[in-house]
KETORMAR-247607 format. One record per residue (C-alpha): residue number from 1; residue in one letter; x, y, z. Coordinates in nm, 2 decimals. Example, Ala and Ser with C-alpha at 12.3 -4.5 7.8 and 13.67 -1.06 7.14 Angstrom:
[1, 'A', [1.23, -0.45, 0.78]] [2, 'S', [1.37, -0.11, 0.71]] 
This chain:
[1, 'X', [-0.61, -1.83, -0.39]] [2, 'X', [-0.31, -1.59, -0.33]] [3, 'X', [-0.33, -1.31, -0.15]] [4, 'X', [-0.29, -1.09, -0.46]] [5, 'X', [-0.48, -1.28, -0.70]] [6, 'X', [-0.80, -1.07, -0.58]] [7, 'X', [-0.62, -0.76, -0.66]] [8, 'X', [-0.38, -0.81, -0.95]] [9, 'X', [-0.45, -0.69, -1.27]] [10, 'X', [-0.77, -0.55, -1.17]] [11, 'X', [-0.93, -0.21, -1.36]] [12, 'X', [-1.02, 0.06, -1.15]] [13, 'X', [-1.40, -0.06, -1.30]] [14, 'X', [-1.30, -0.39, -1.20]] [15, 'X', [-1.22, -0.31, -0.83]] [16, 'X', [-1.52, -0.06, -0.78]] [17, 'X', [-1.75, -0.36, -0.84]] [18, 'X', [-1.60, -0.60, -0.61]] [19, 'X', [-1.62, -0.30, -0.34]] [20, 'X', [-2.02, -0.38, -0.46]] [21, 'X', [-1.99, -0.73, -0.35]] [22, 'X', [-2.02, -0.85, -0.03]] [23, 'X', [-1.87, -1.18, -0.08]] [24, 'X', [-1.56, -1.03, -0.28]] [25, 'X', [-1.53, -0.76, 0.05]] [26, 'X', [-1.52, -1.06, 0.32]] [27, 'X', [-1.26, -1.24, 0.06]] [28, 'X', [-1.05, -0.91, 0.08]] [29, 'X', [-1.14, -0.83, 0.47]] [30, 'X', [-0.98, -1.21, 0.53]] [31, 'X', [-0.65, -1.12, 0.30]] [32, 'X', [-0.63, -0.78, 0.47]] [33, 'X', [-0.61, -0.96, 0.80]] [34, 'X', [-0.41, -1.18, 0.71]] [35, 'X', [-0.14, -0.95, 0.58]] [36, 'X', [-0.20, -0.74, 0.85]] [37, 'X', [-0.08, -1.04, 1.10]] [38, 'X', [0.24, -1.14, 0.89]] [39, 'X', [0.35, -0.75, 0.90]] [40, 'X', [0.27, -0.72, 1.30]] [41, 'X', [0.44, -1.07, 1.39]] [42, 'X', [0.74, -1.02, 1.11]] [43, 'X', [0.80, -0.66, 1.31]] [44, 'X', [0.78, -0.77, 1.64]] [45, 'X', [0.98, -1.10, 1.54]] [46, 'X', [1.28, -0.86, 1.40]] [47, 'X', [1.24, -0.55, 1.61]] [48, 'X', [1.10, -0.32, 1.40]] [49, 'X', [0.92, -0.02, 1.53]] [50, 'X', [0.65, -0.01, 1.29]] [51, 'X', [0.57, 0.34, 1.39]] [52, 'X', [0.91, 0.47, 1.34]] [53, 'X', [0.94, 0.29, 1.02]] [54, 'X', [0.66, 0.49, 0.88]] [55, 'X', [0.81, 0.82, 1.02]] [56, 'X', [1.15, 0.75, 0.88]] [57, 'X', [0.99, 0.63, 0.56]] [58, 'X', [0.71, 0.96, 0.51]] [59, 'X', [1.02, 1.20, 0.60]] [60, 'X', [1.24, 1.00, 0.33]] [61, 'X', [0.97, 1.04, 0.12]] [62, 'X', [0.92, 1.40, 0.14]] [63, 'X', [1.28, 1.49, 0.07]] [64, 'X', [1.24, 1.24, -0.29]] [65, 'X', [0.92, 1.39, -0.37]] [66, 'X', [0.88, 1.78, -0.31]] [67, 'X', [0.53, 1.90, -0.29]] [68, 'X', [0.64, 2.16, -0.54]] [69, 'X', [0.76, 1.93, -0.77]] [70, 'X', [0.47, 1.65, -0.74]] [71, 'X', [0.14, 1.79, -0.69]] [72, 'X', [-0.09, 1.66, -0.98]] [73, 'X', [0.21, 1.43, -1.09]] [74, 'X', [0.24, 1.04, -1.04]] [75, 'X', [0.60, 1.05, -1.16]] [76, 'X', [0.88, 0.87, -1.01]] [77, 'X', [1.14, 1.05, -0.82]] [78, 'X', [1.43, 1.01, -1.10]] [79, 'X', [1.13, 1.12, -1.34]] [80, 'X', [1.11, 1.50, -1.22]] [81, 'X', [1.28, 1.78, -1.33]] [82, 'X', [1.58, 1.91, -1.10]] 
């Protein structure tokens, strides 16, 4: 199975009963993990600072989405009004 193939195309219903289910939360603990790895390895393979990558990307993302602007909205950045 893929990793995503436990999560794609899932209902929010859908989700909130494999949260209920033990054996669908050890599937998801093992992807997690997984995924978890690859990102650690990839960064410290390539030099990223995973840290500062977050920083860099949570300040990028404050000047594309304004609190002002986006509170109560799930619209994209082009999507707002100027």
């Amino acid at each position: 199975m893929d990793t995503v193939d436990l999560f794609r195309f899932k209902t929010t219903e859908q989700m909130e009963t494999m949260m209920h289910d033990d054996h669908k939360r050890a599937e998801m603990s093992g992807e997690l993990a997984d995924i978890f790895f690859f990102l650690l390895r990839f960064a410290q393979m390539n030099g990223f600072d995973l840290a500062k990558c977050l920083e860099d990307k949570m300040a990028y993302n404050e000047l594309r989405y304004p609190m002002e602007k986006t509170k109560g909205s799930n619209l994209k950045y082009n999507e707002l009004d100027t």
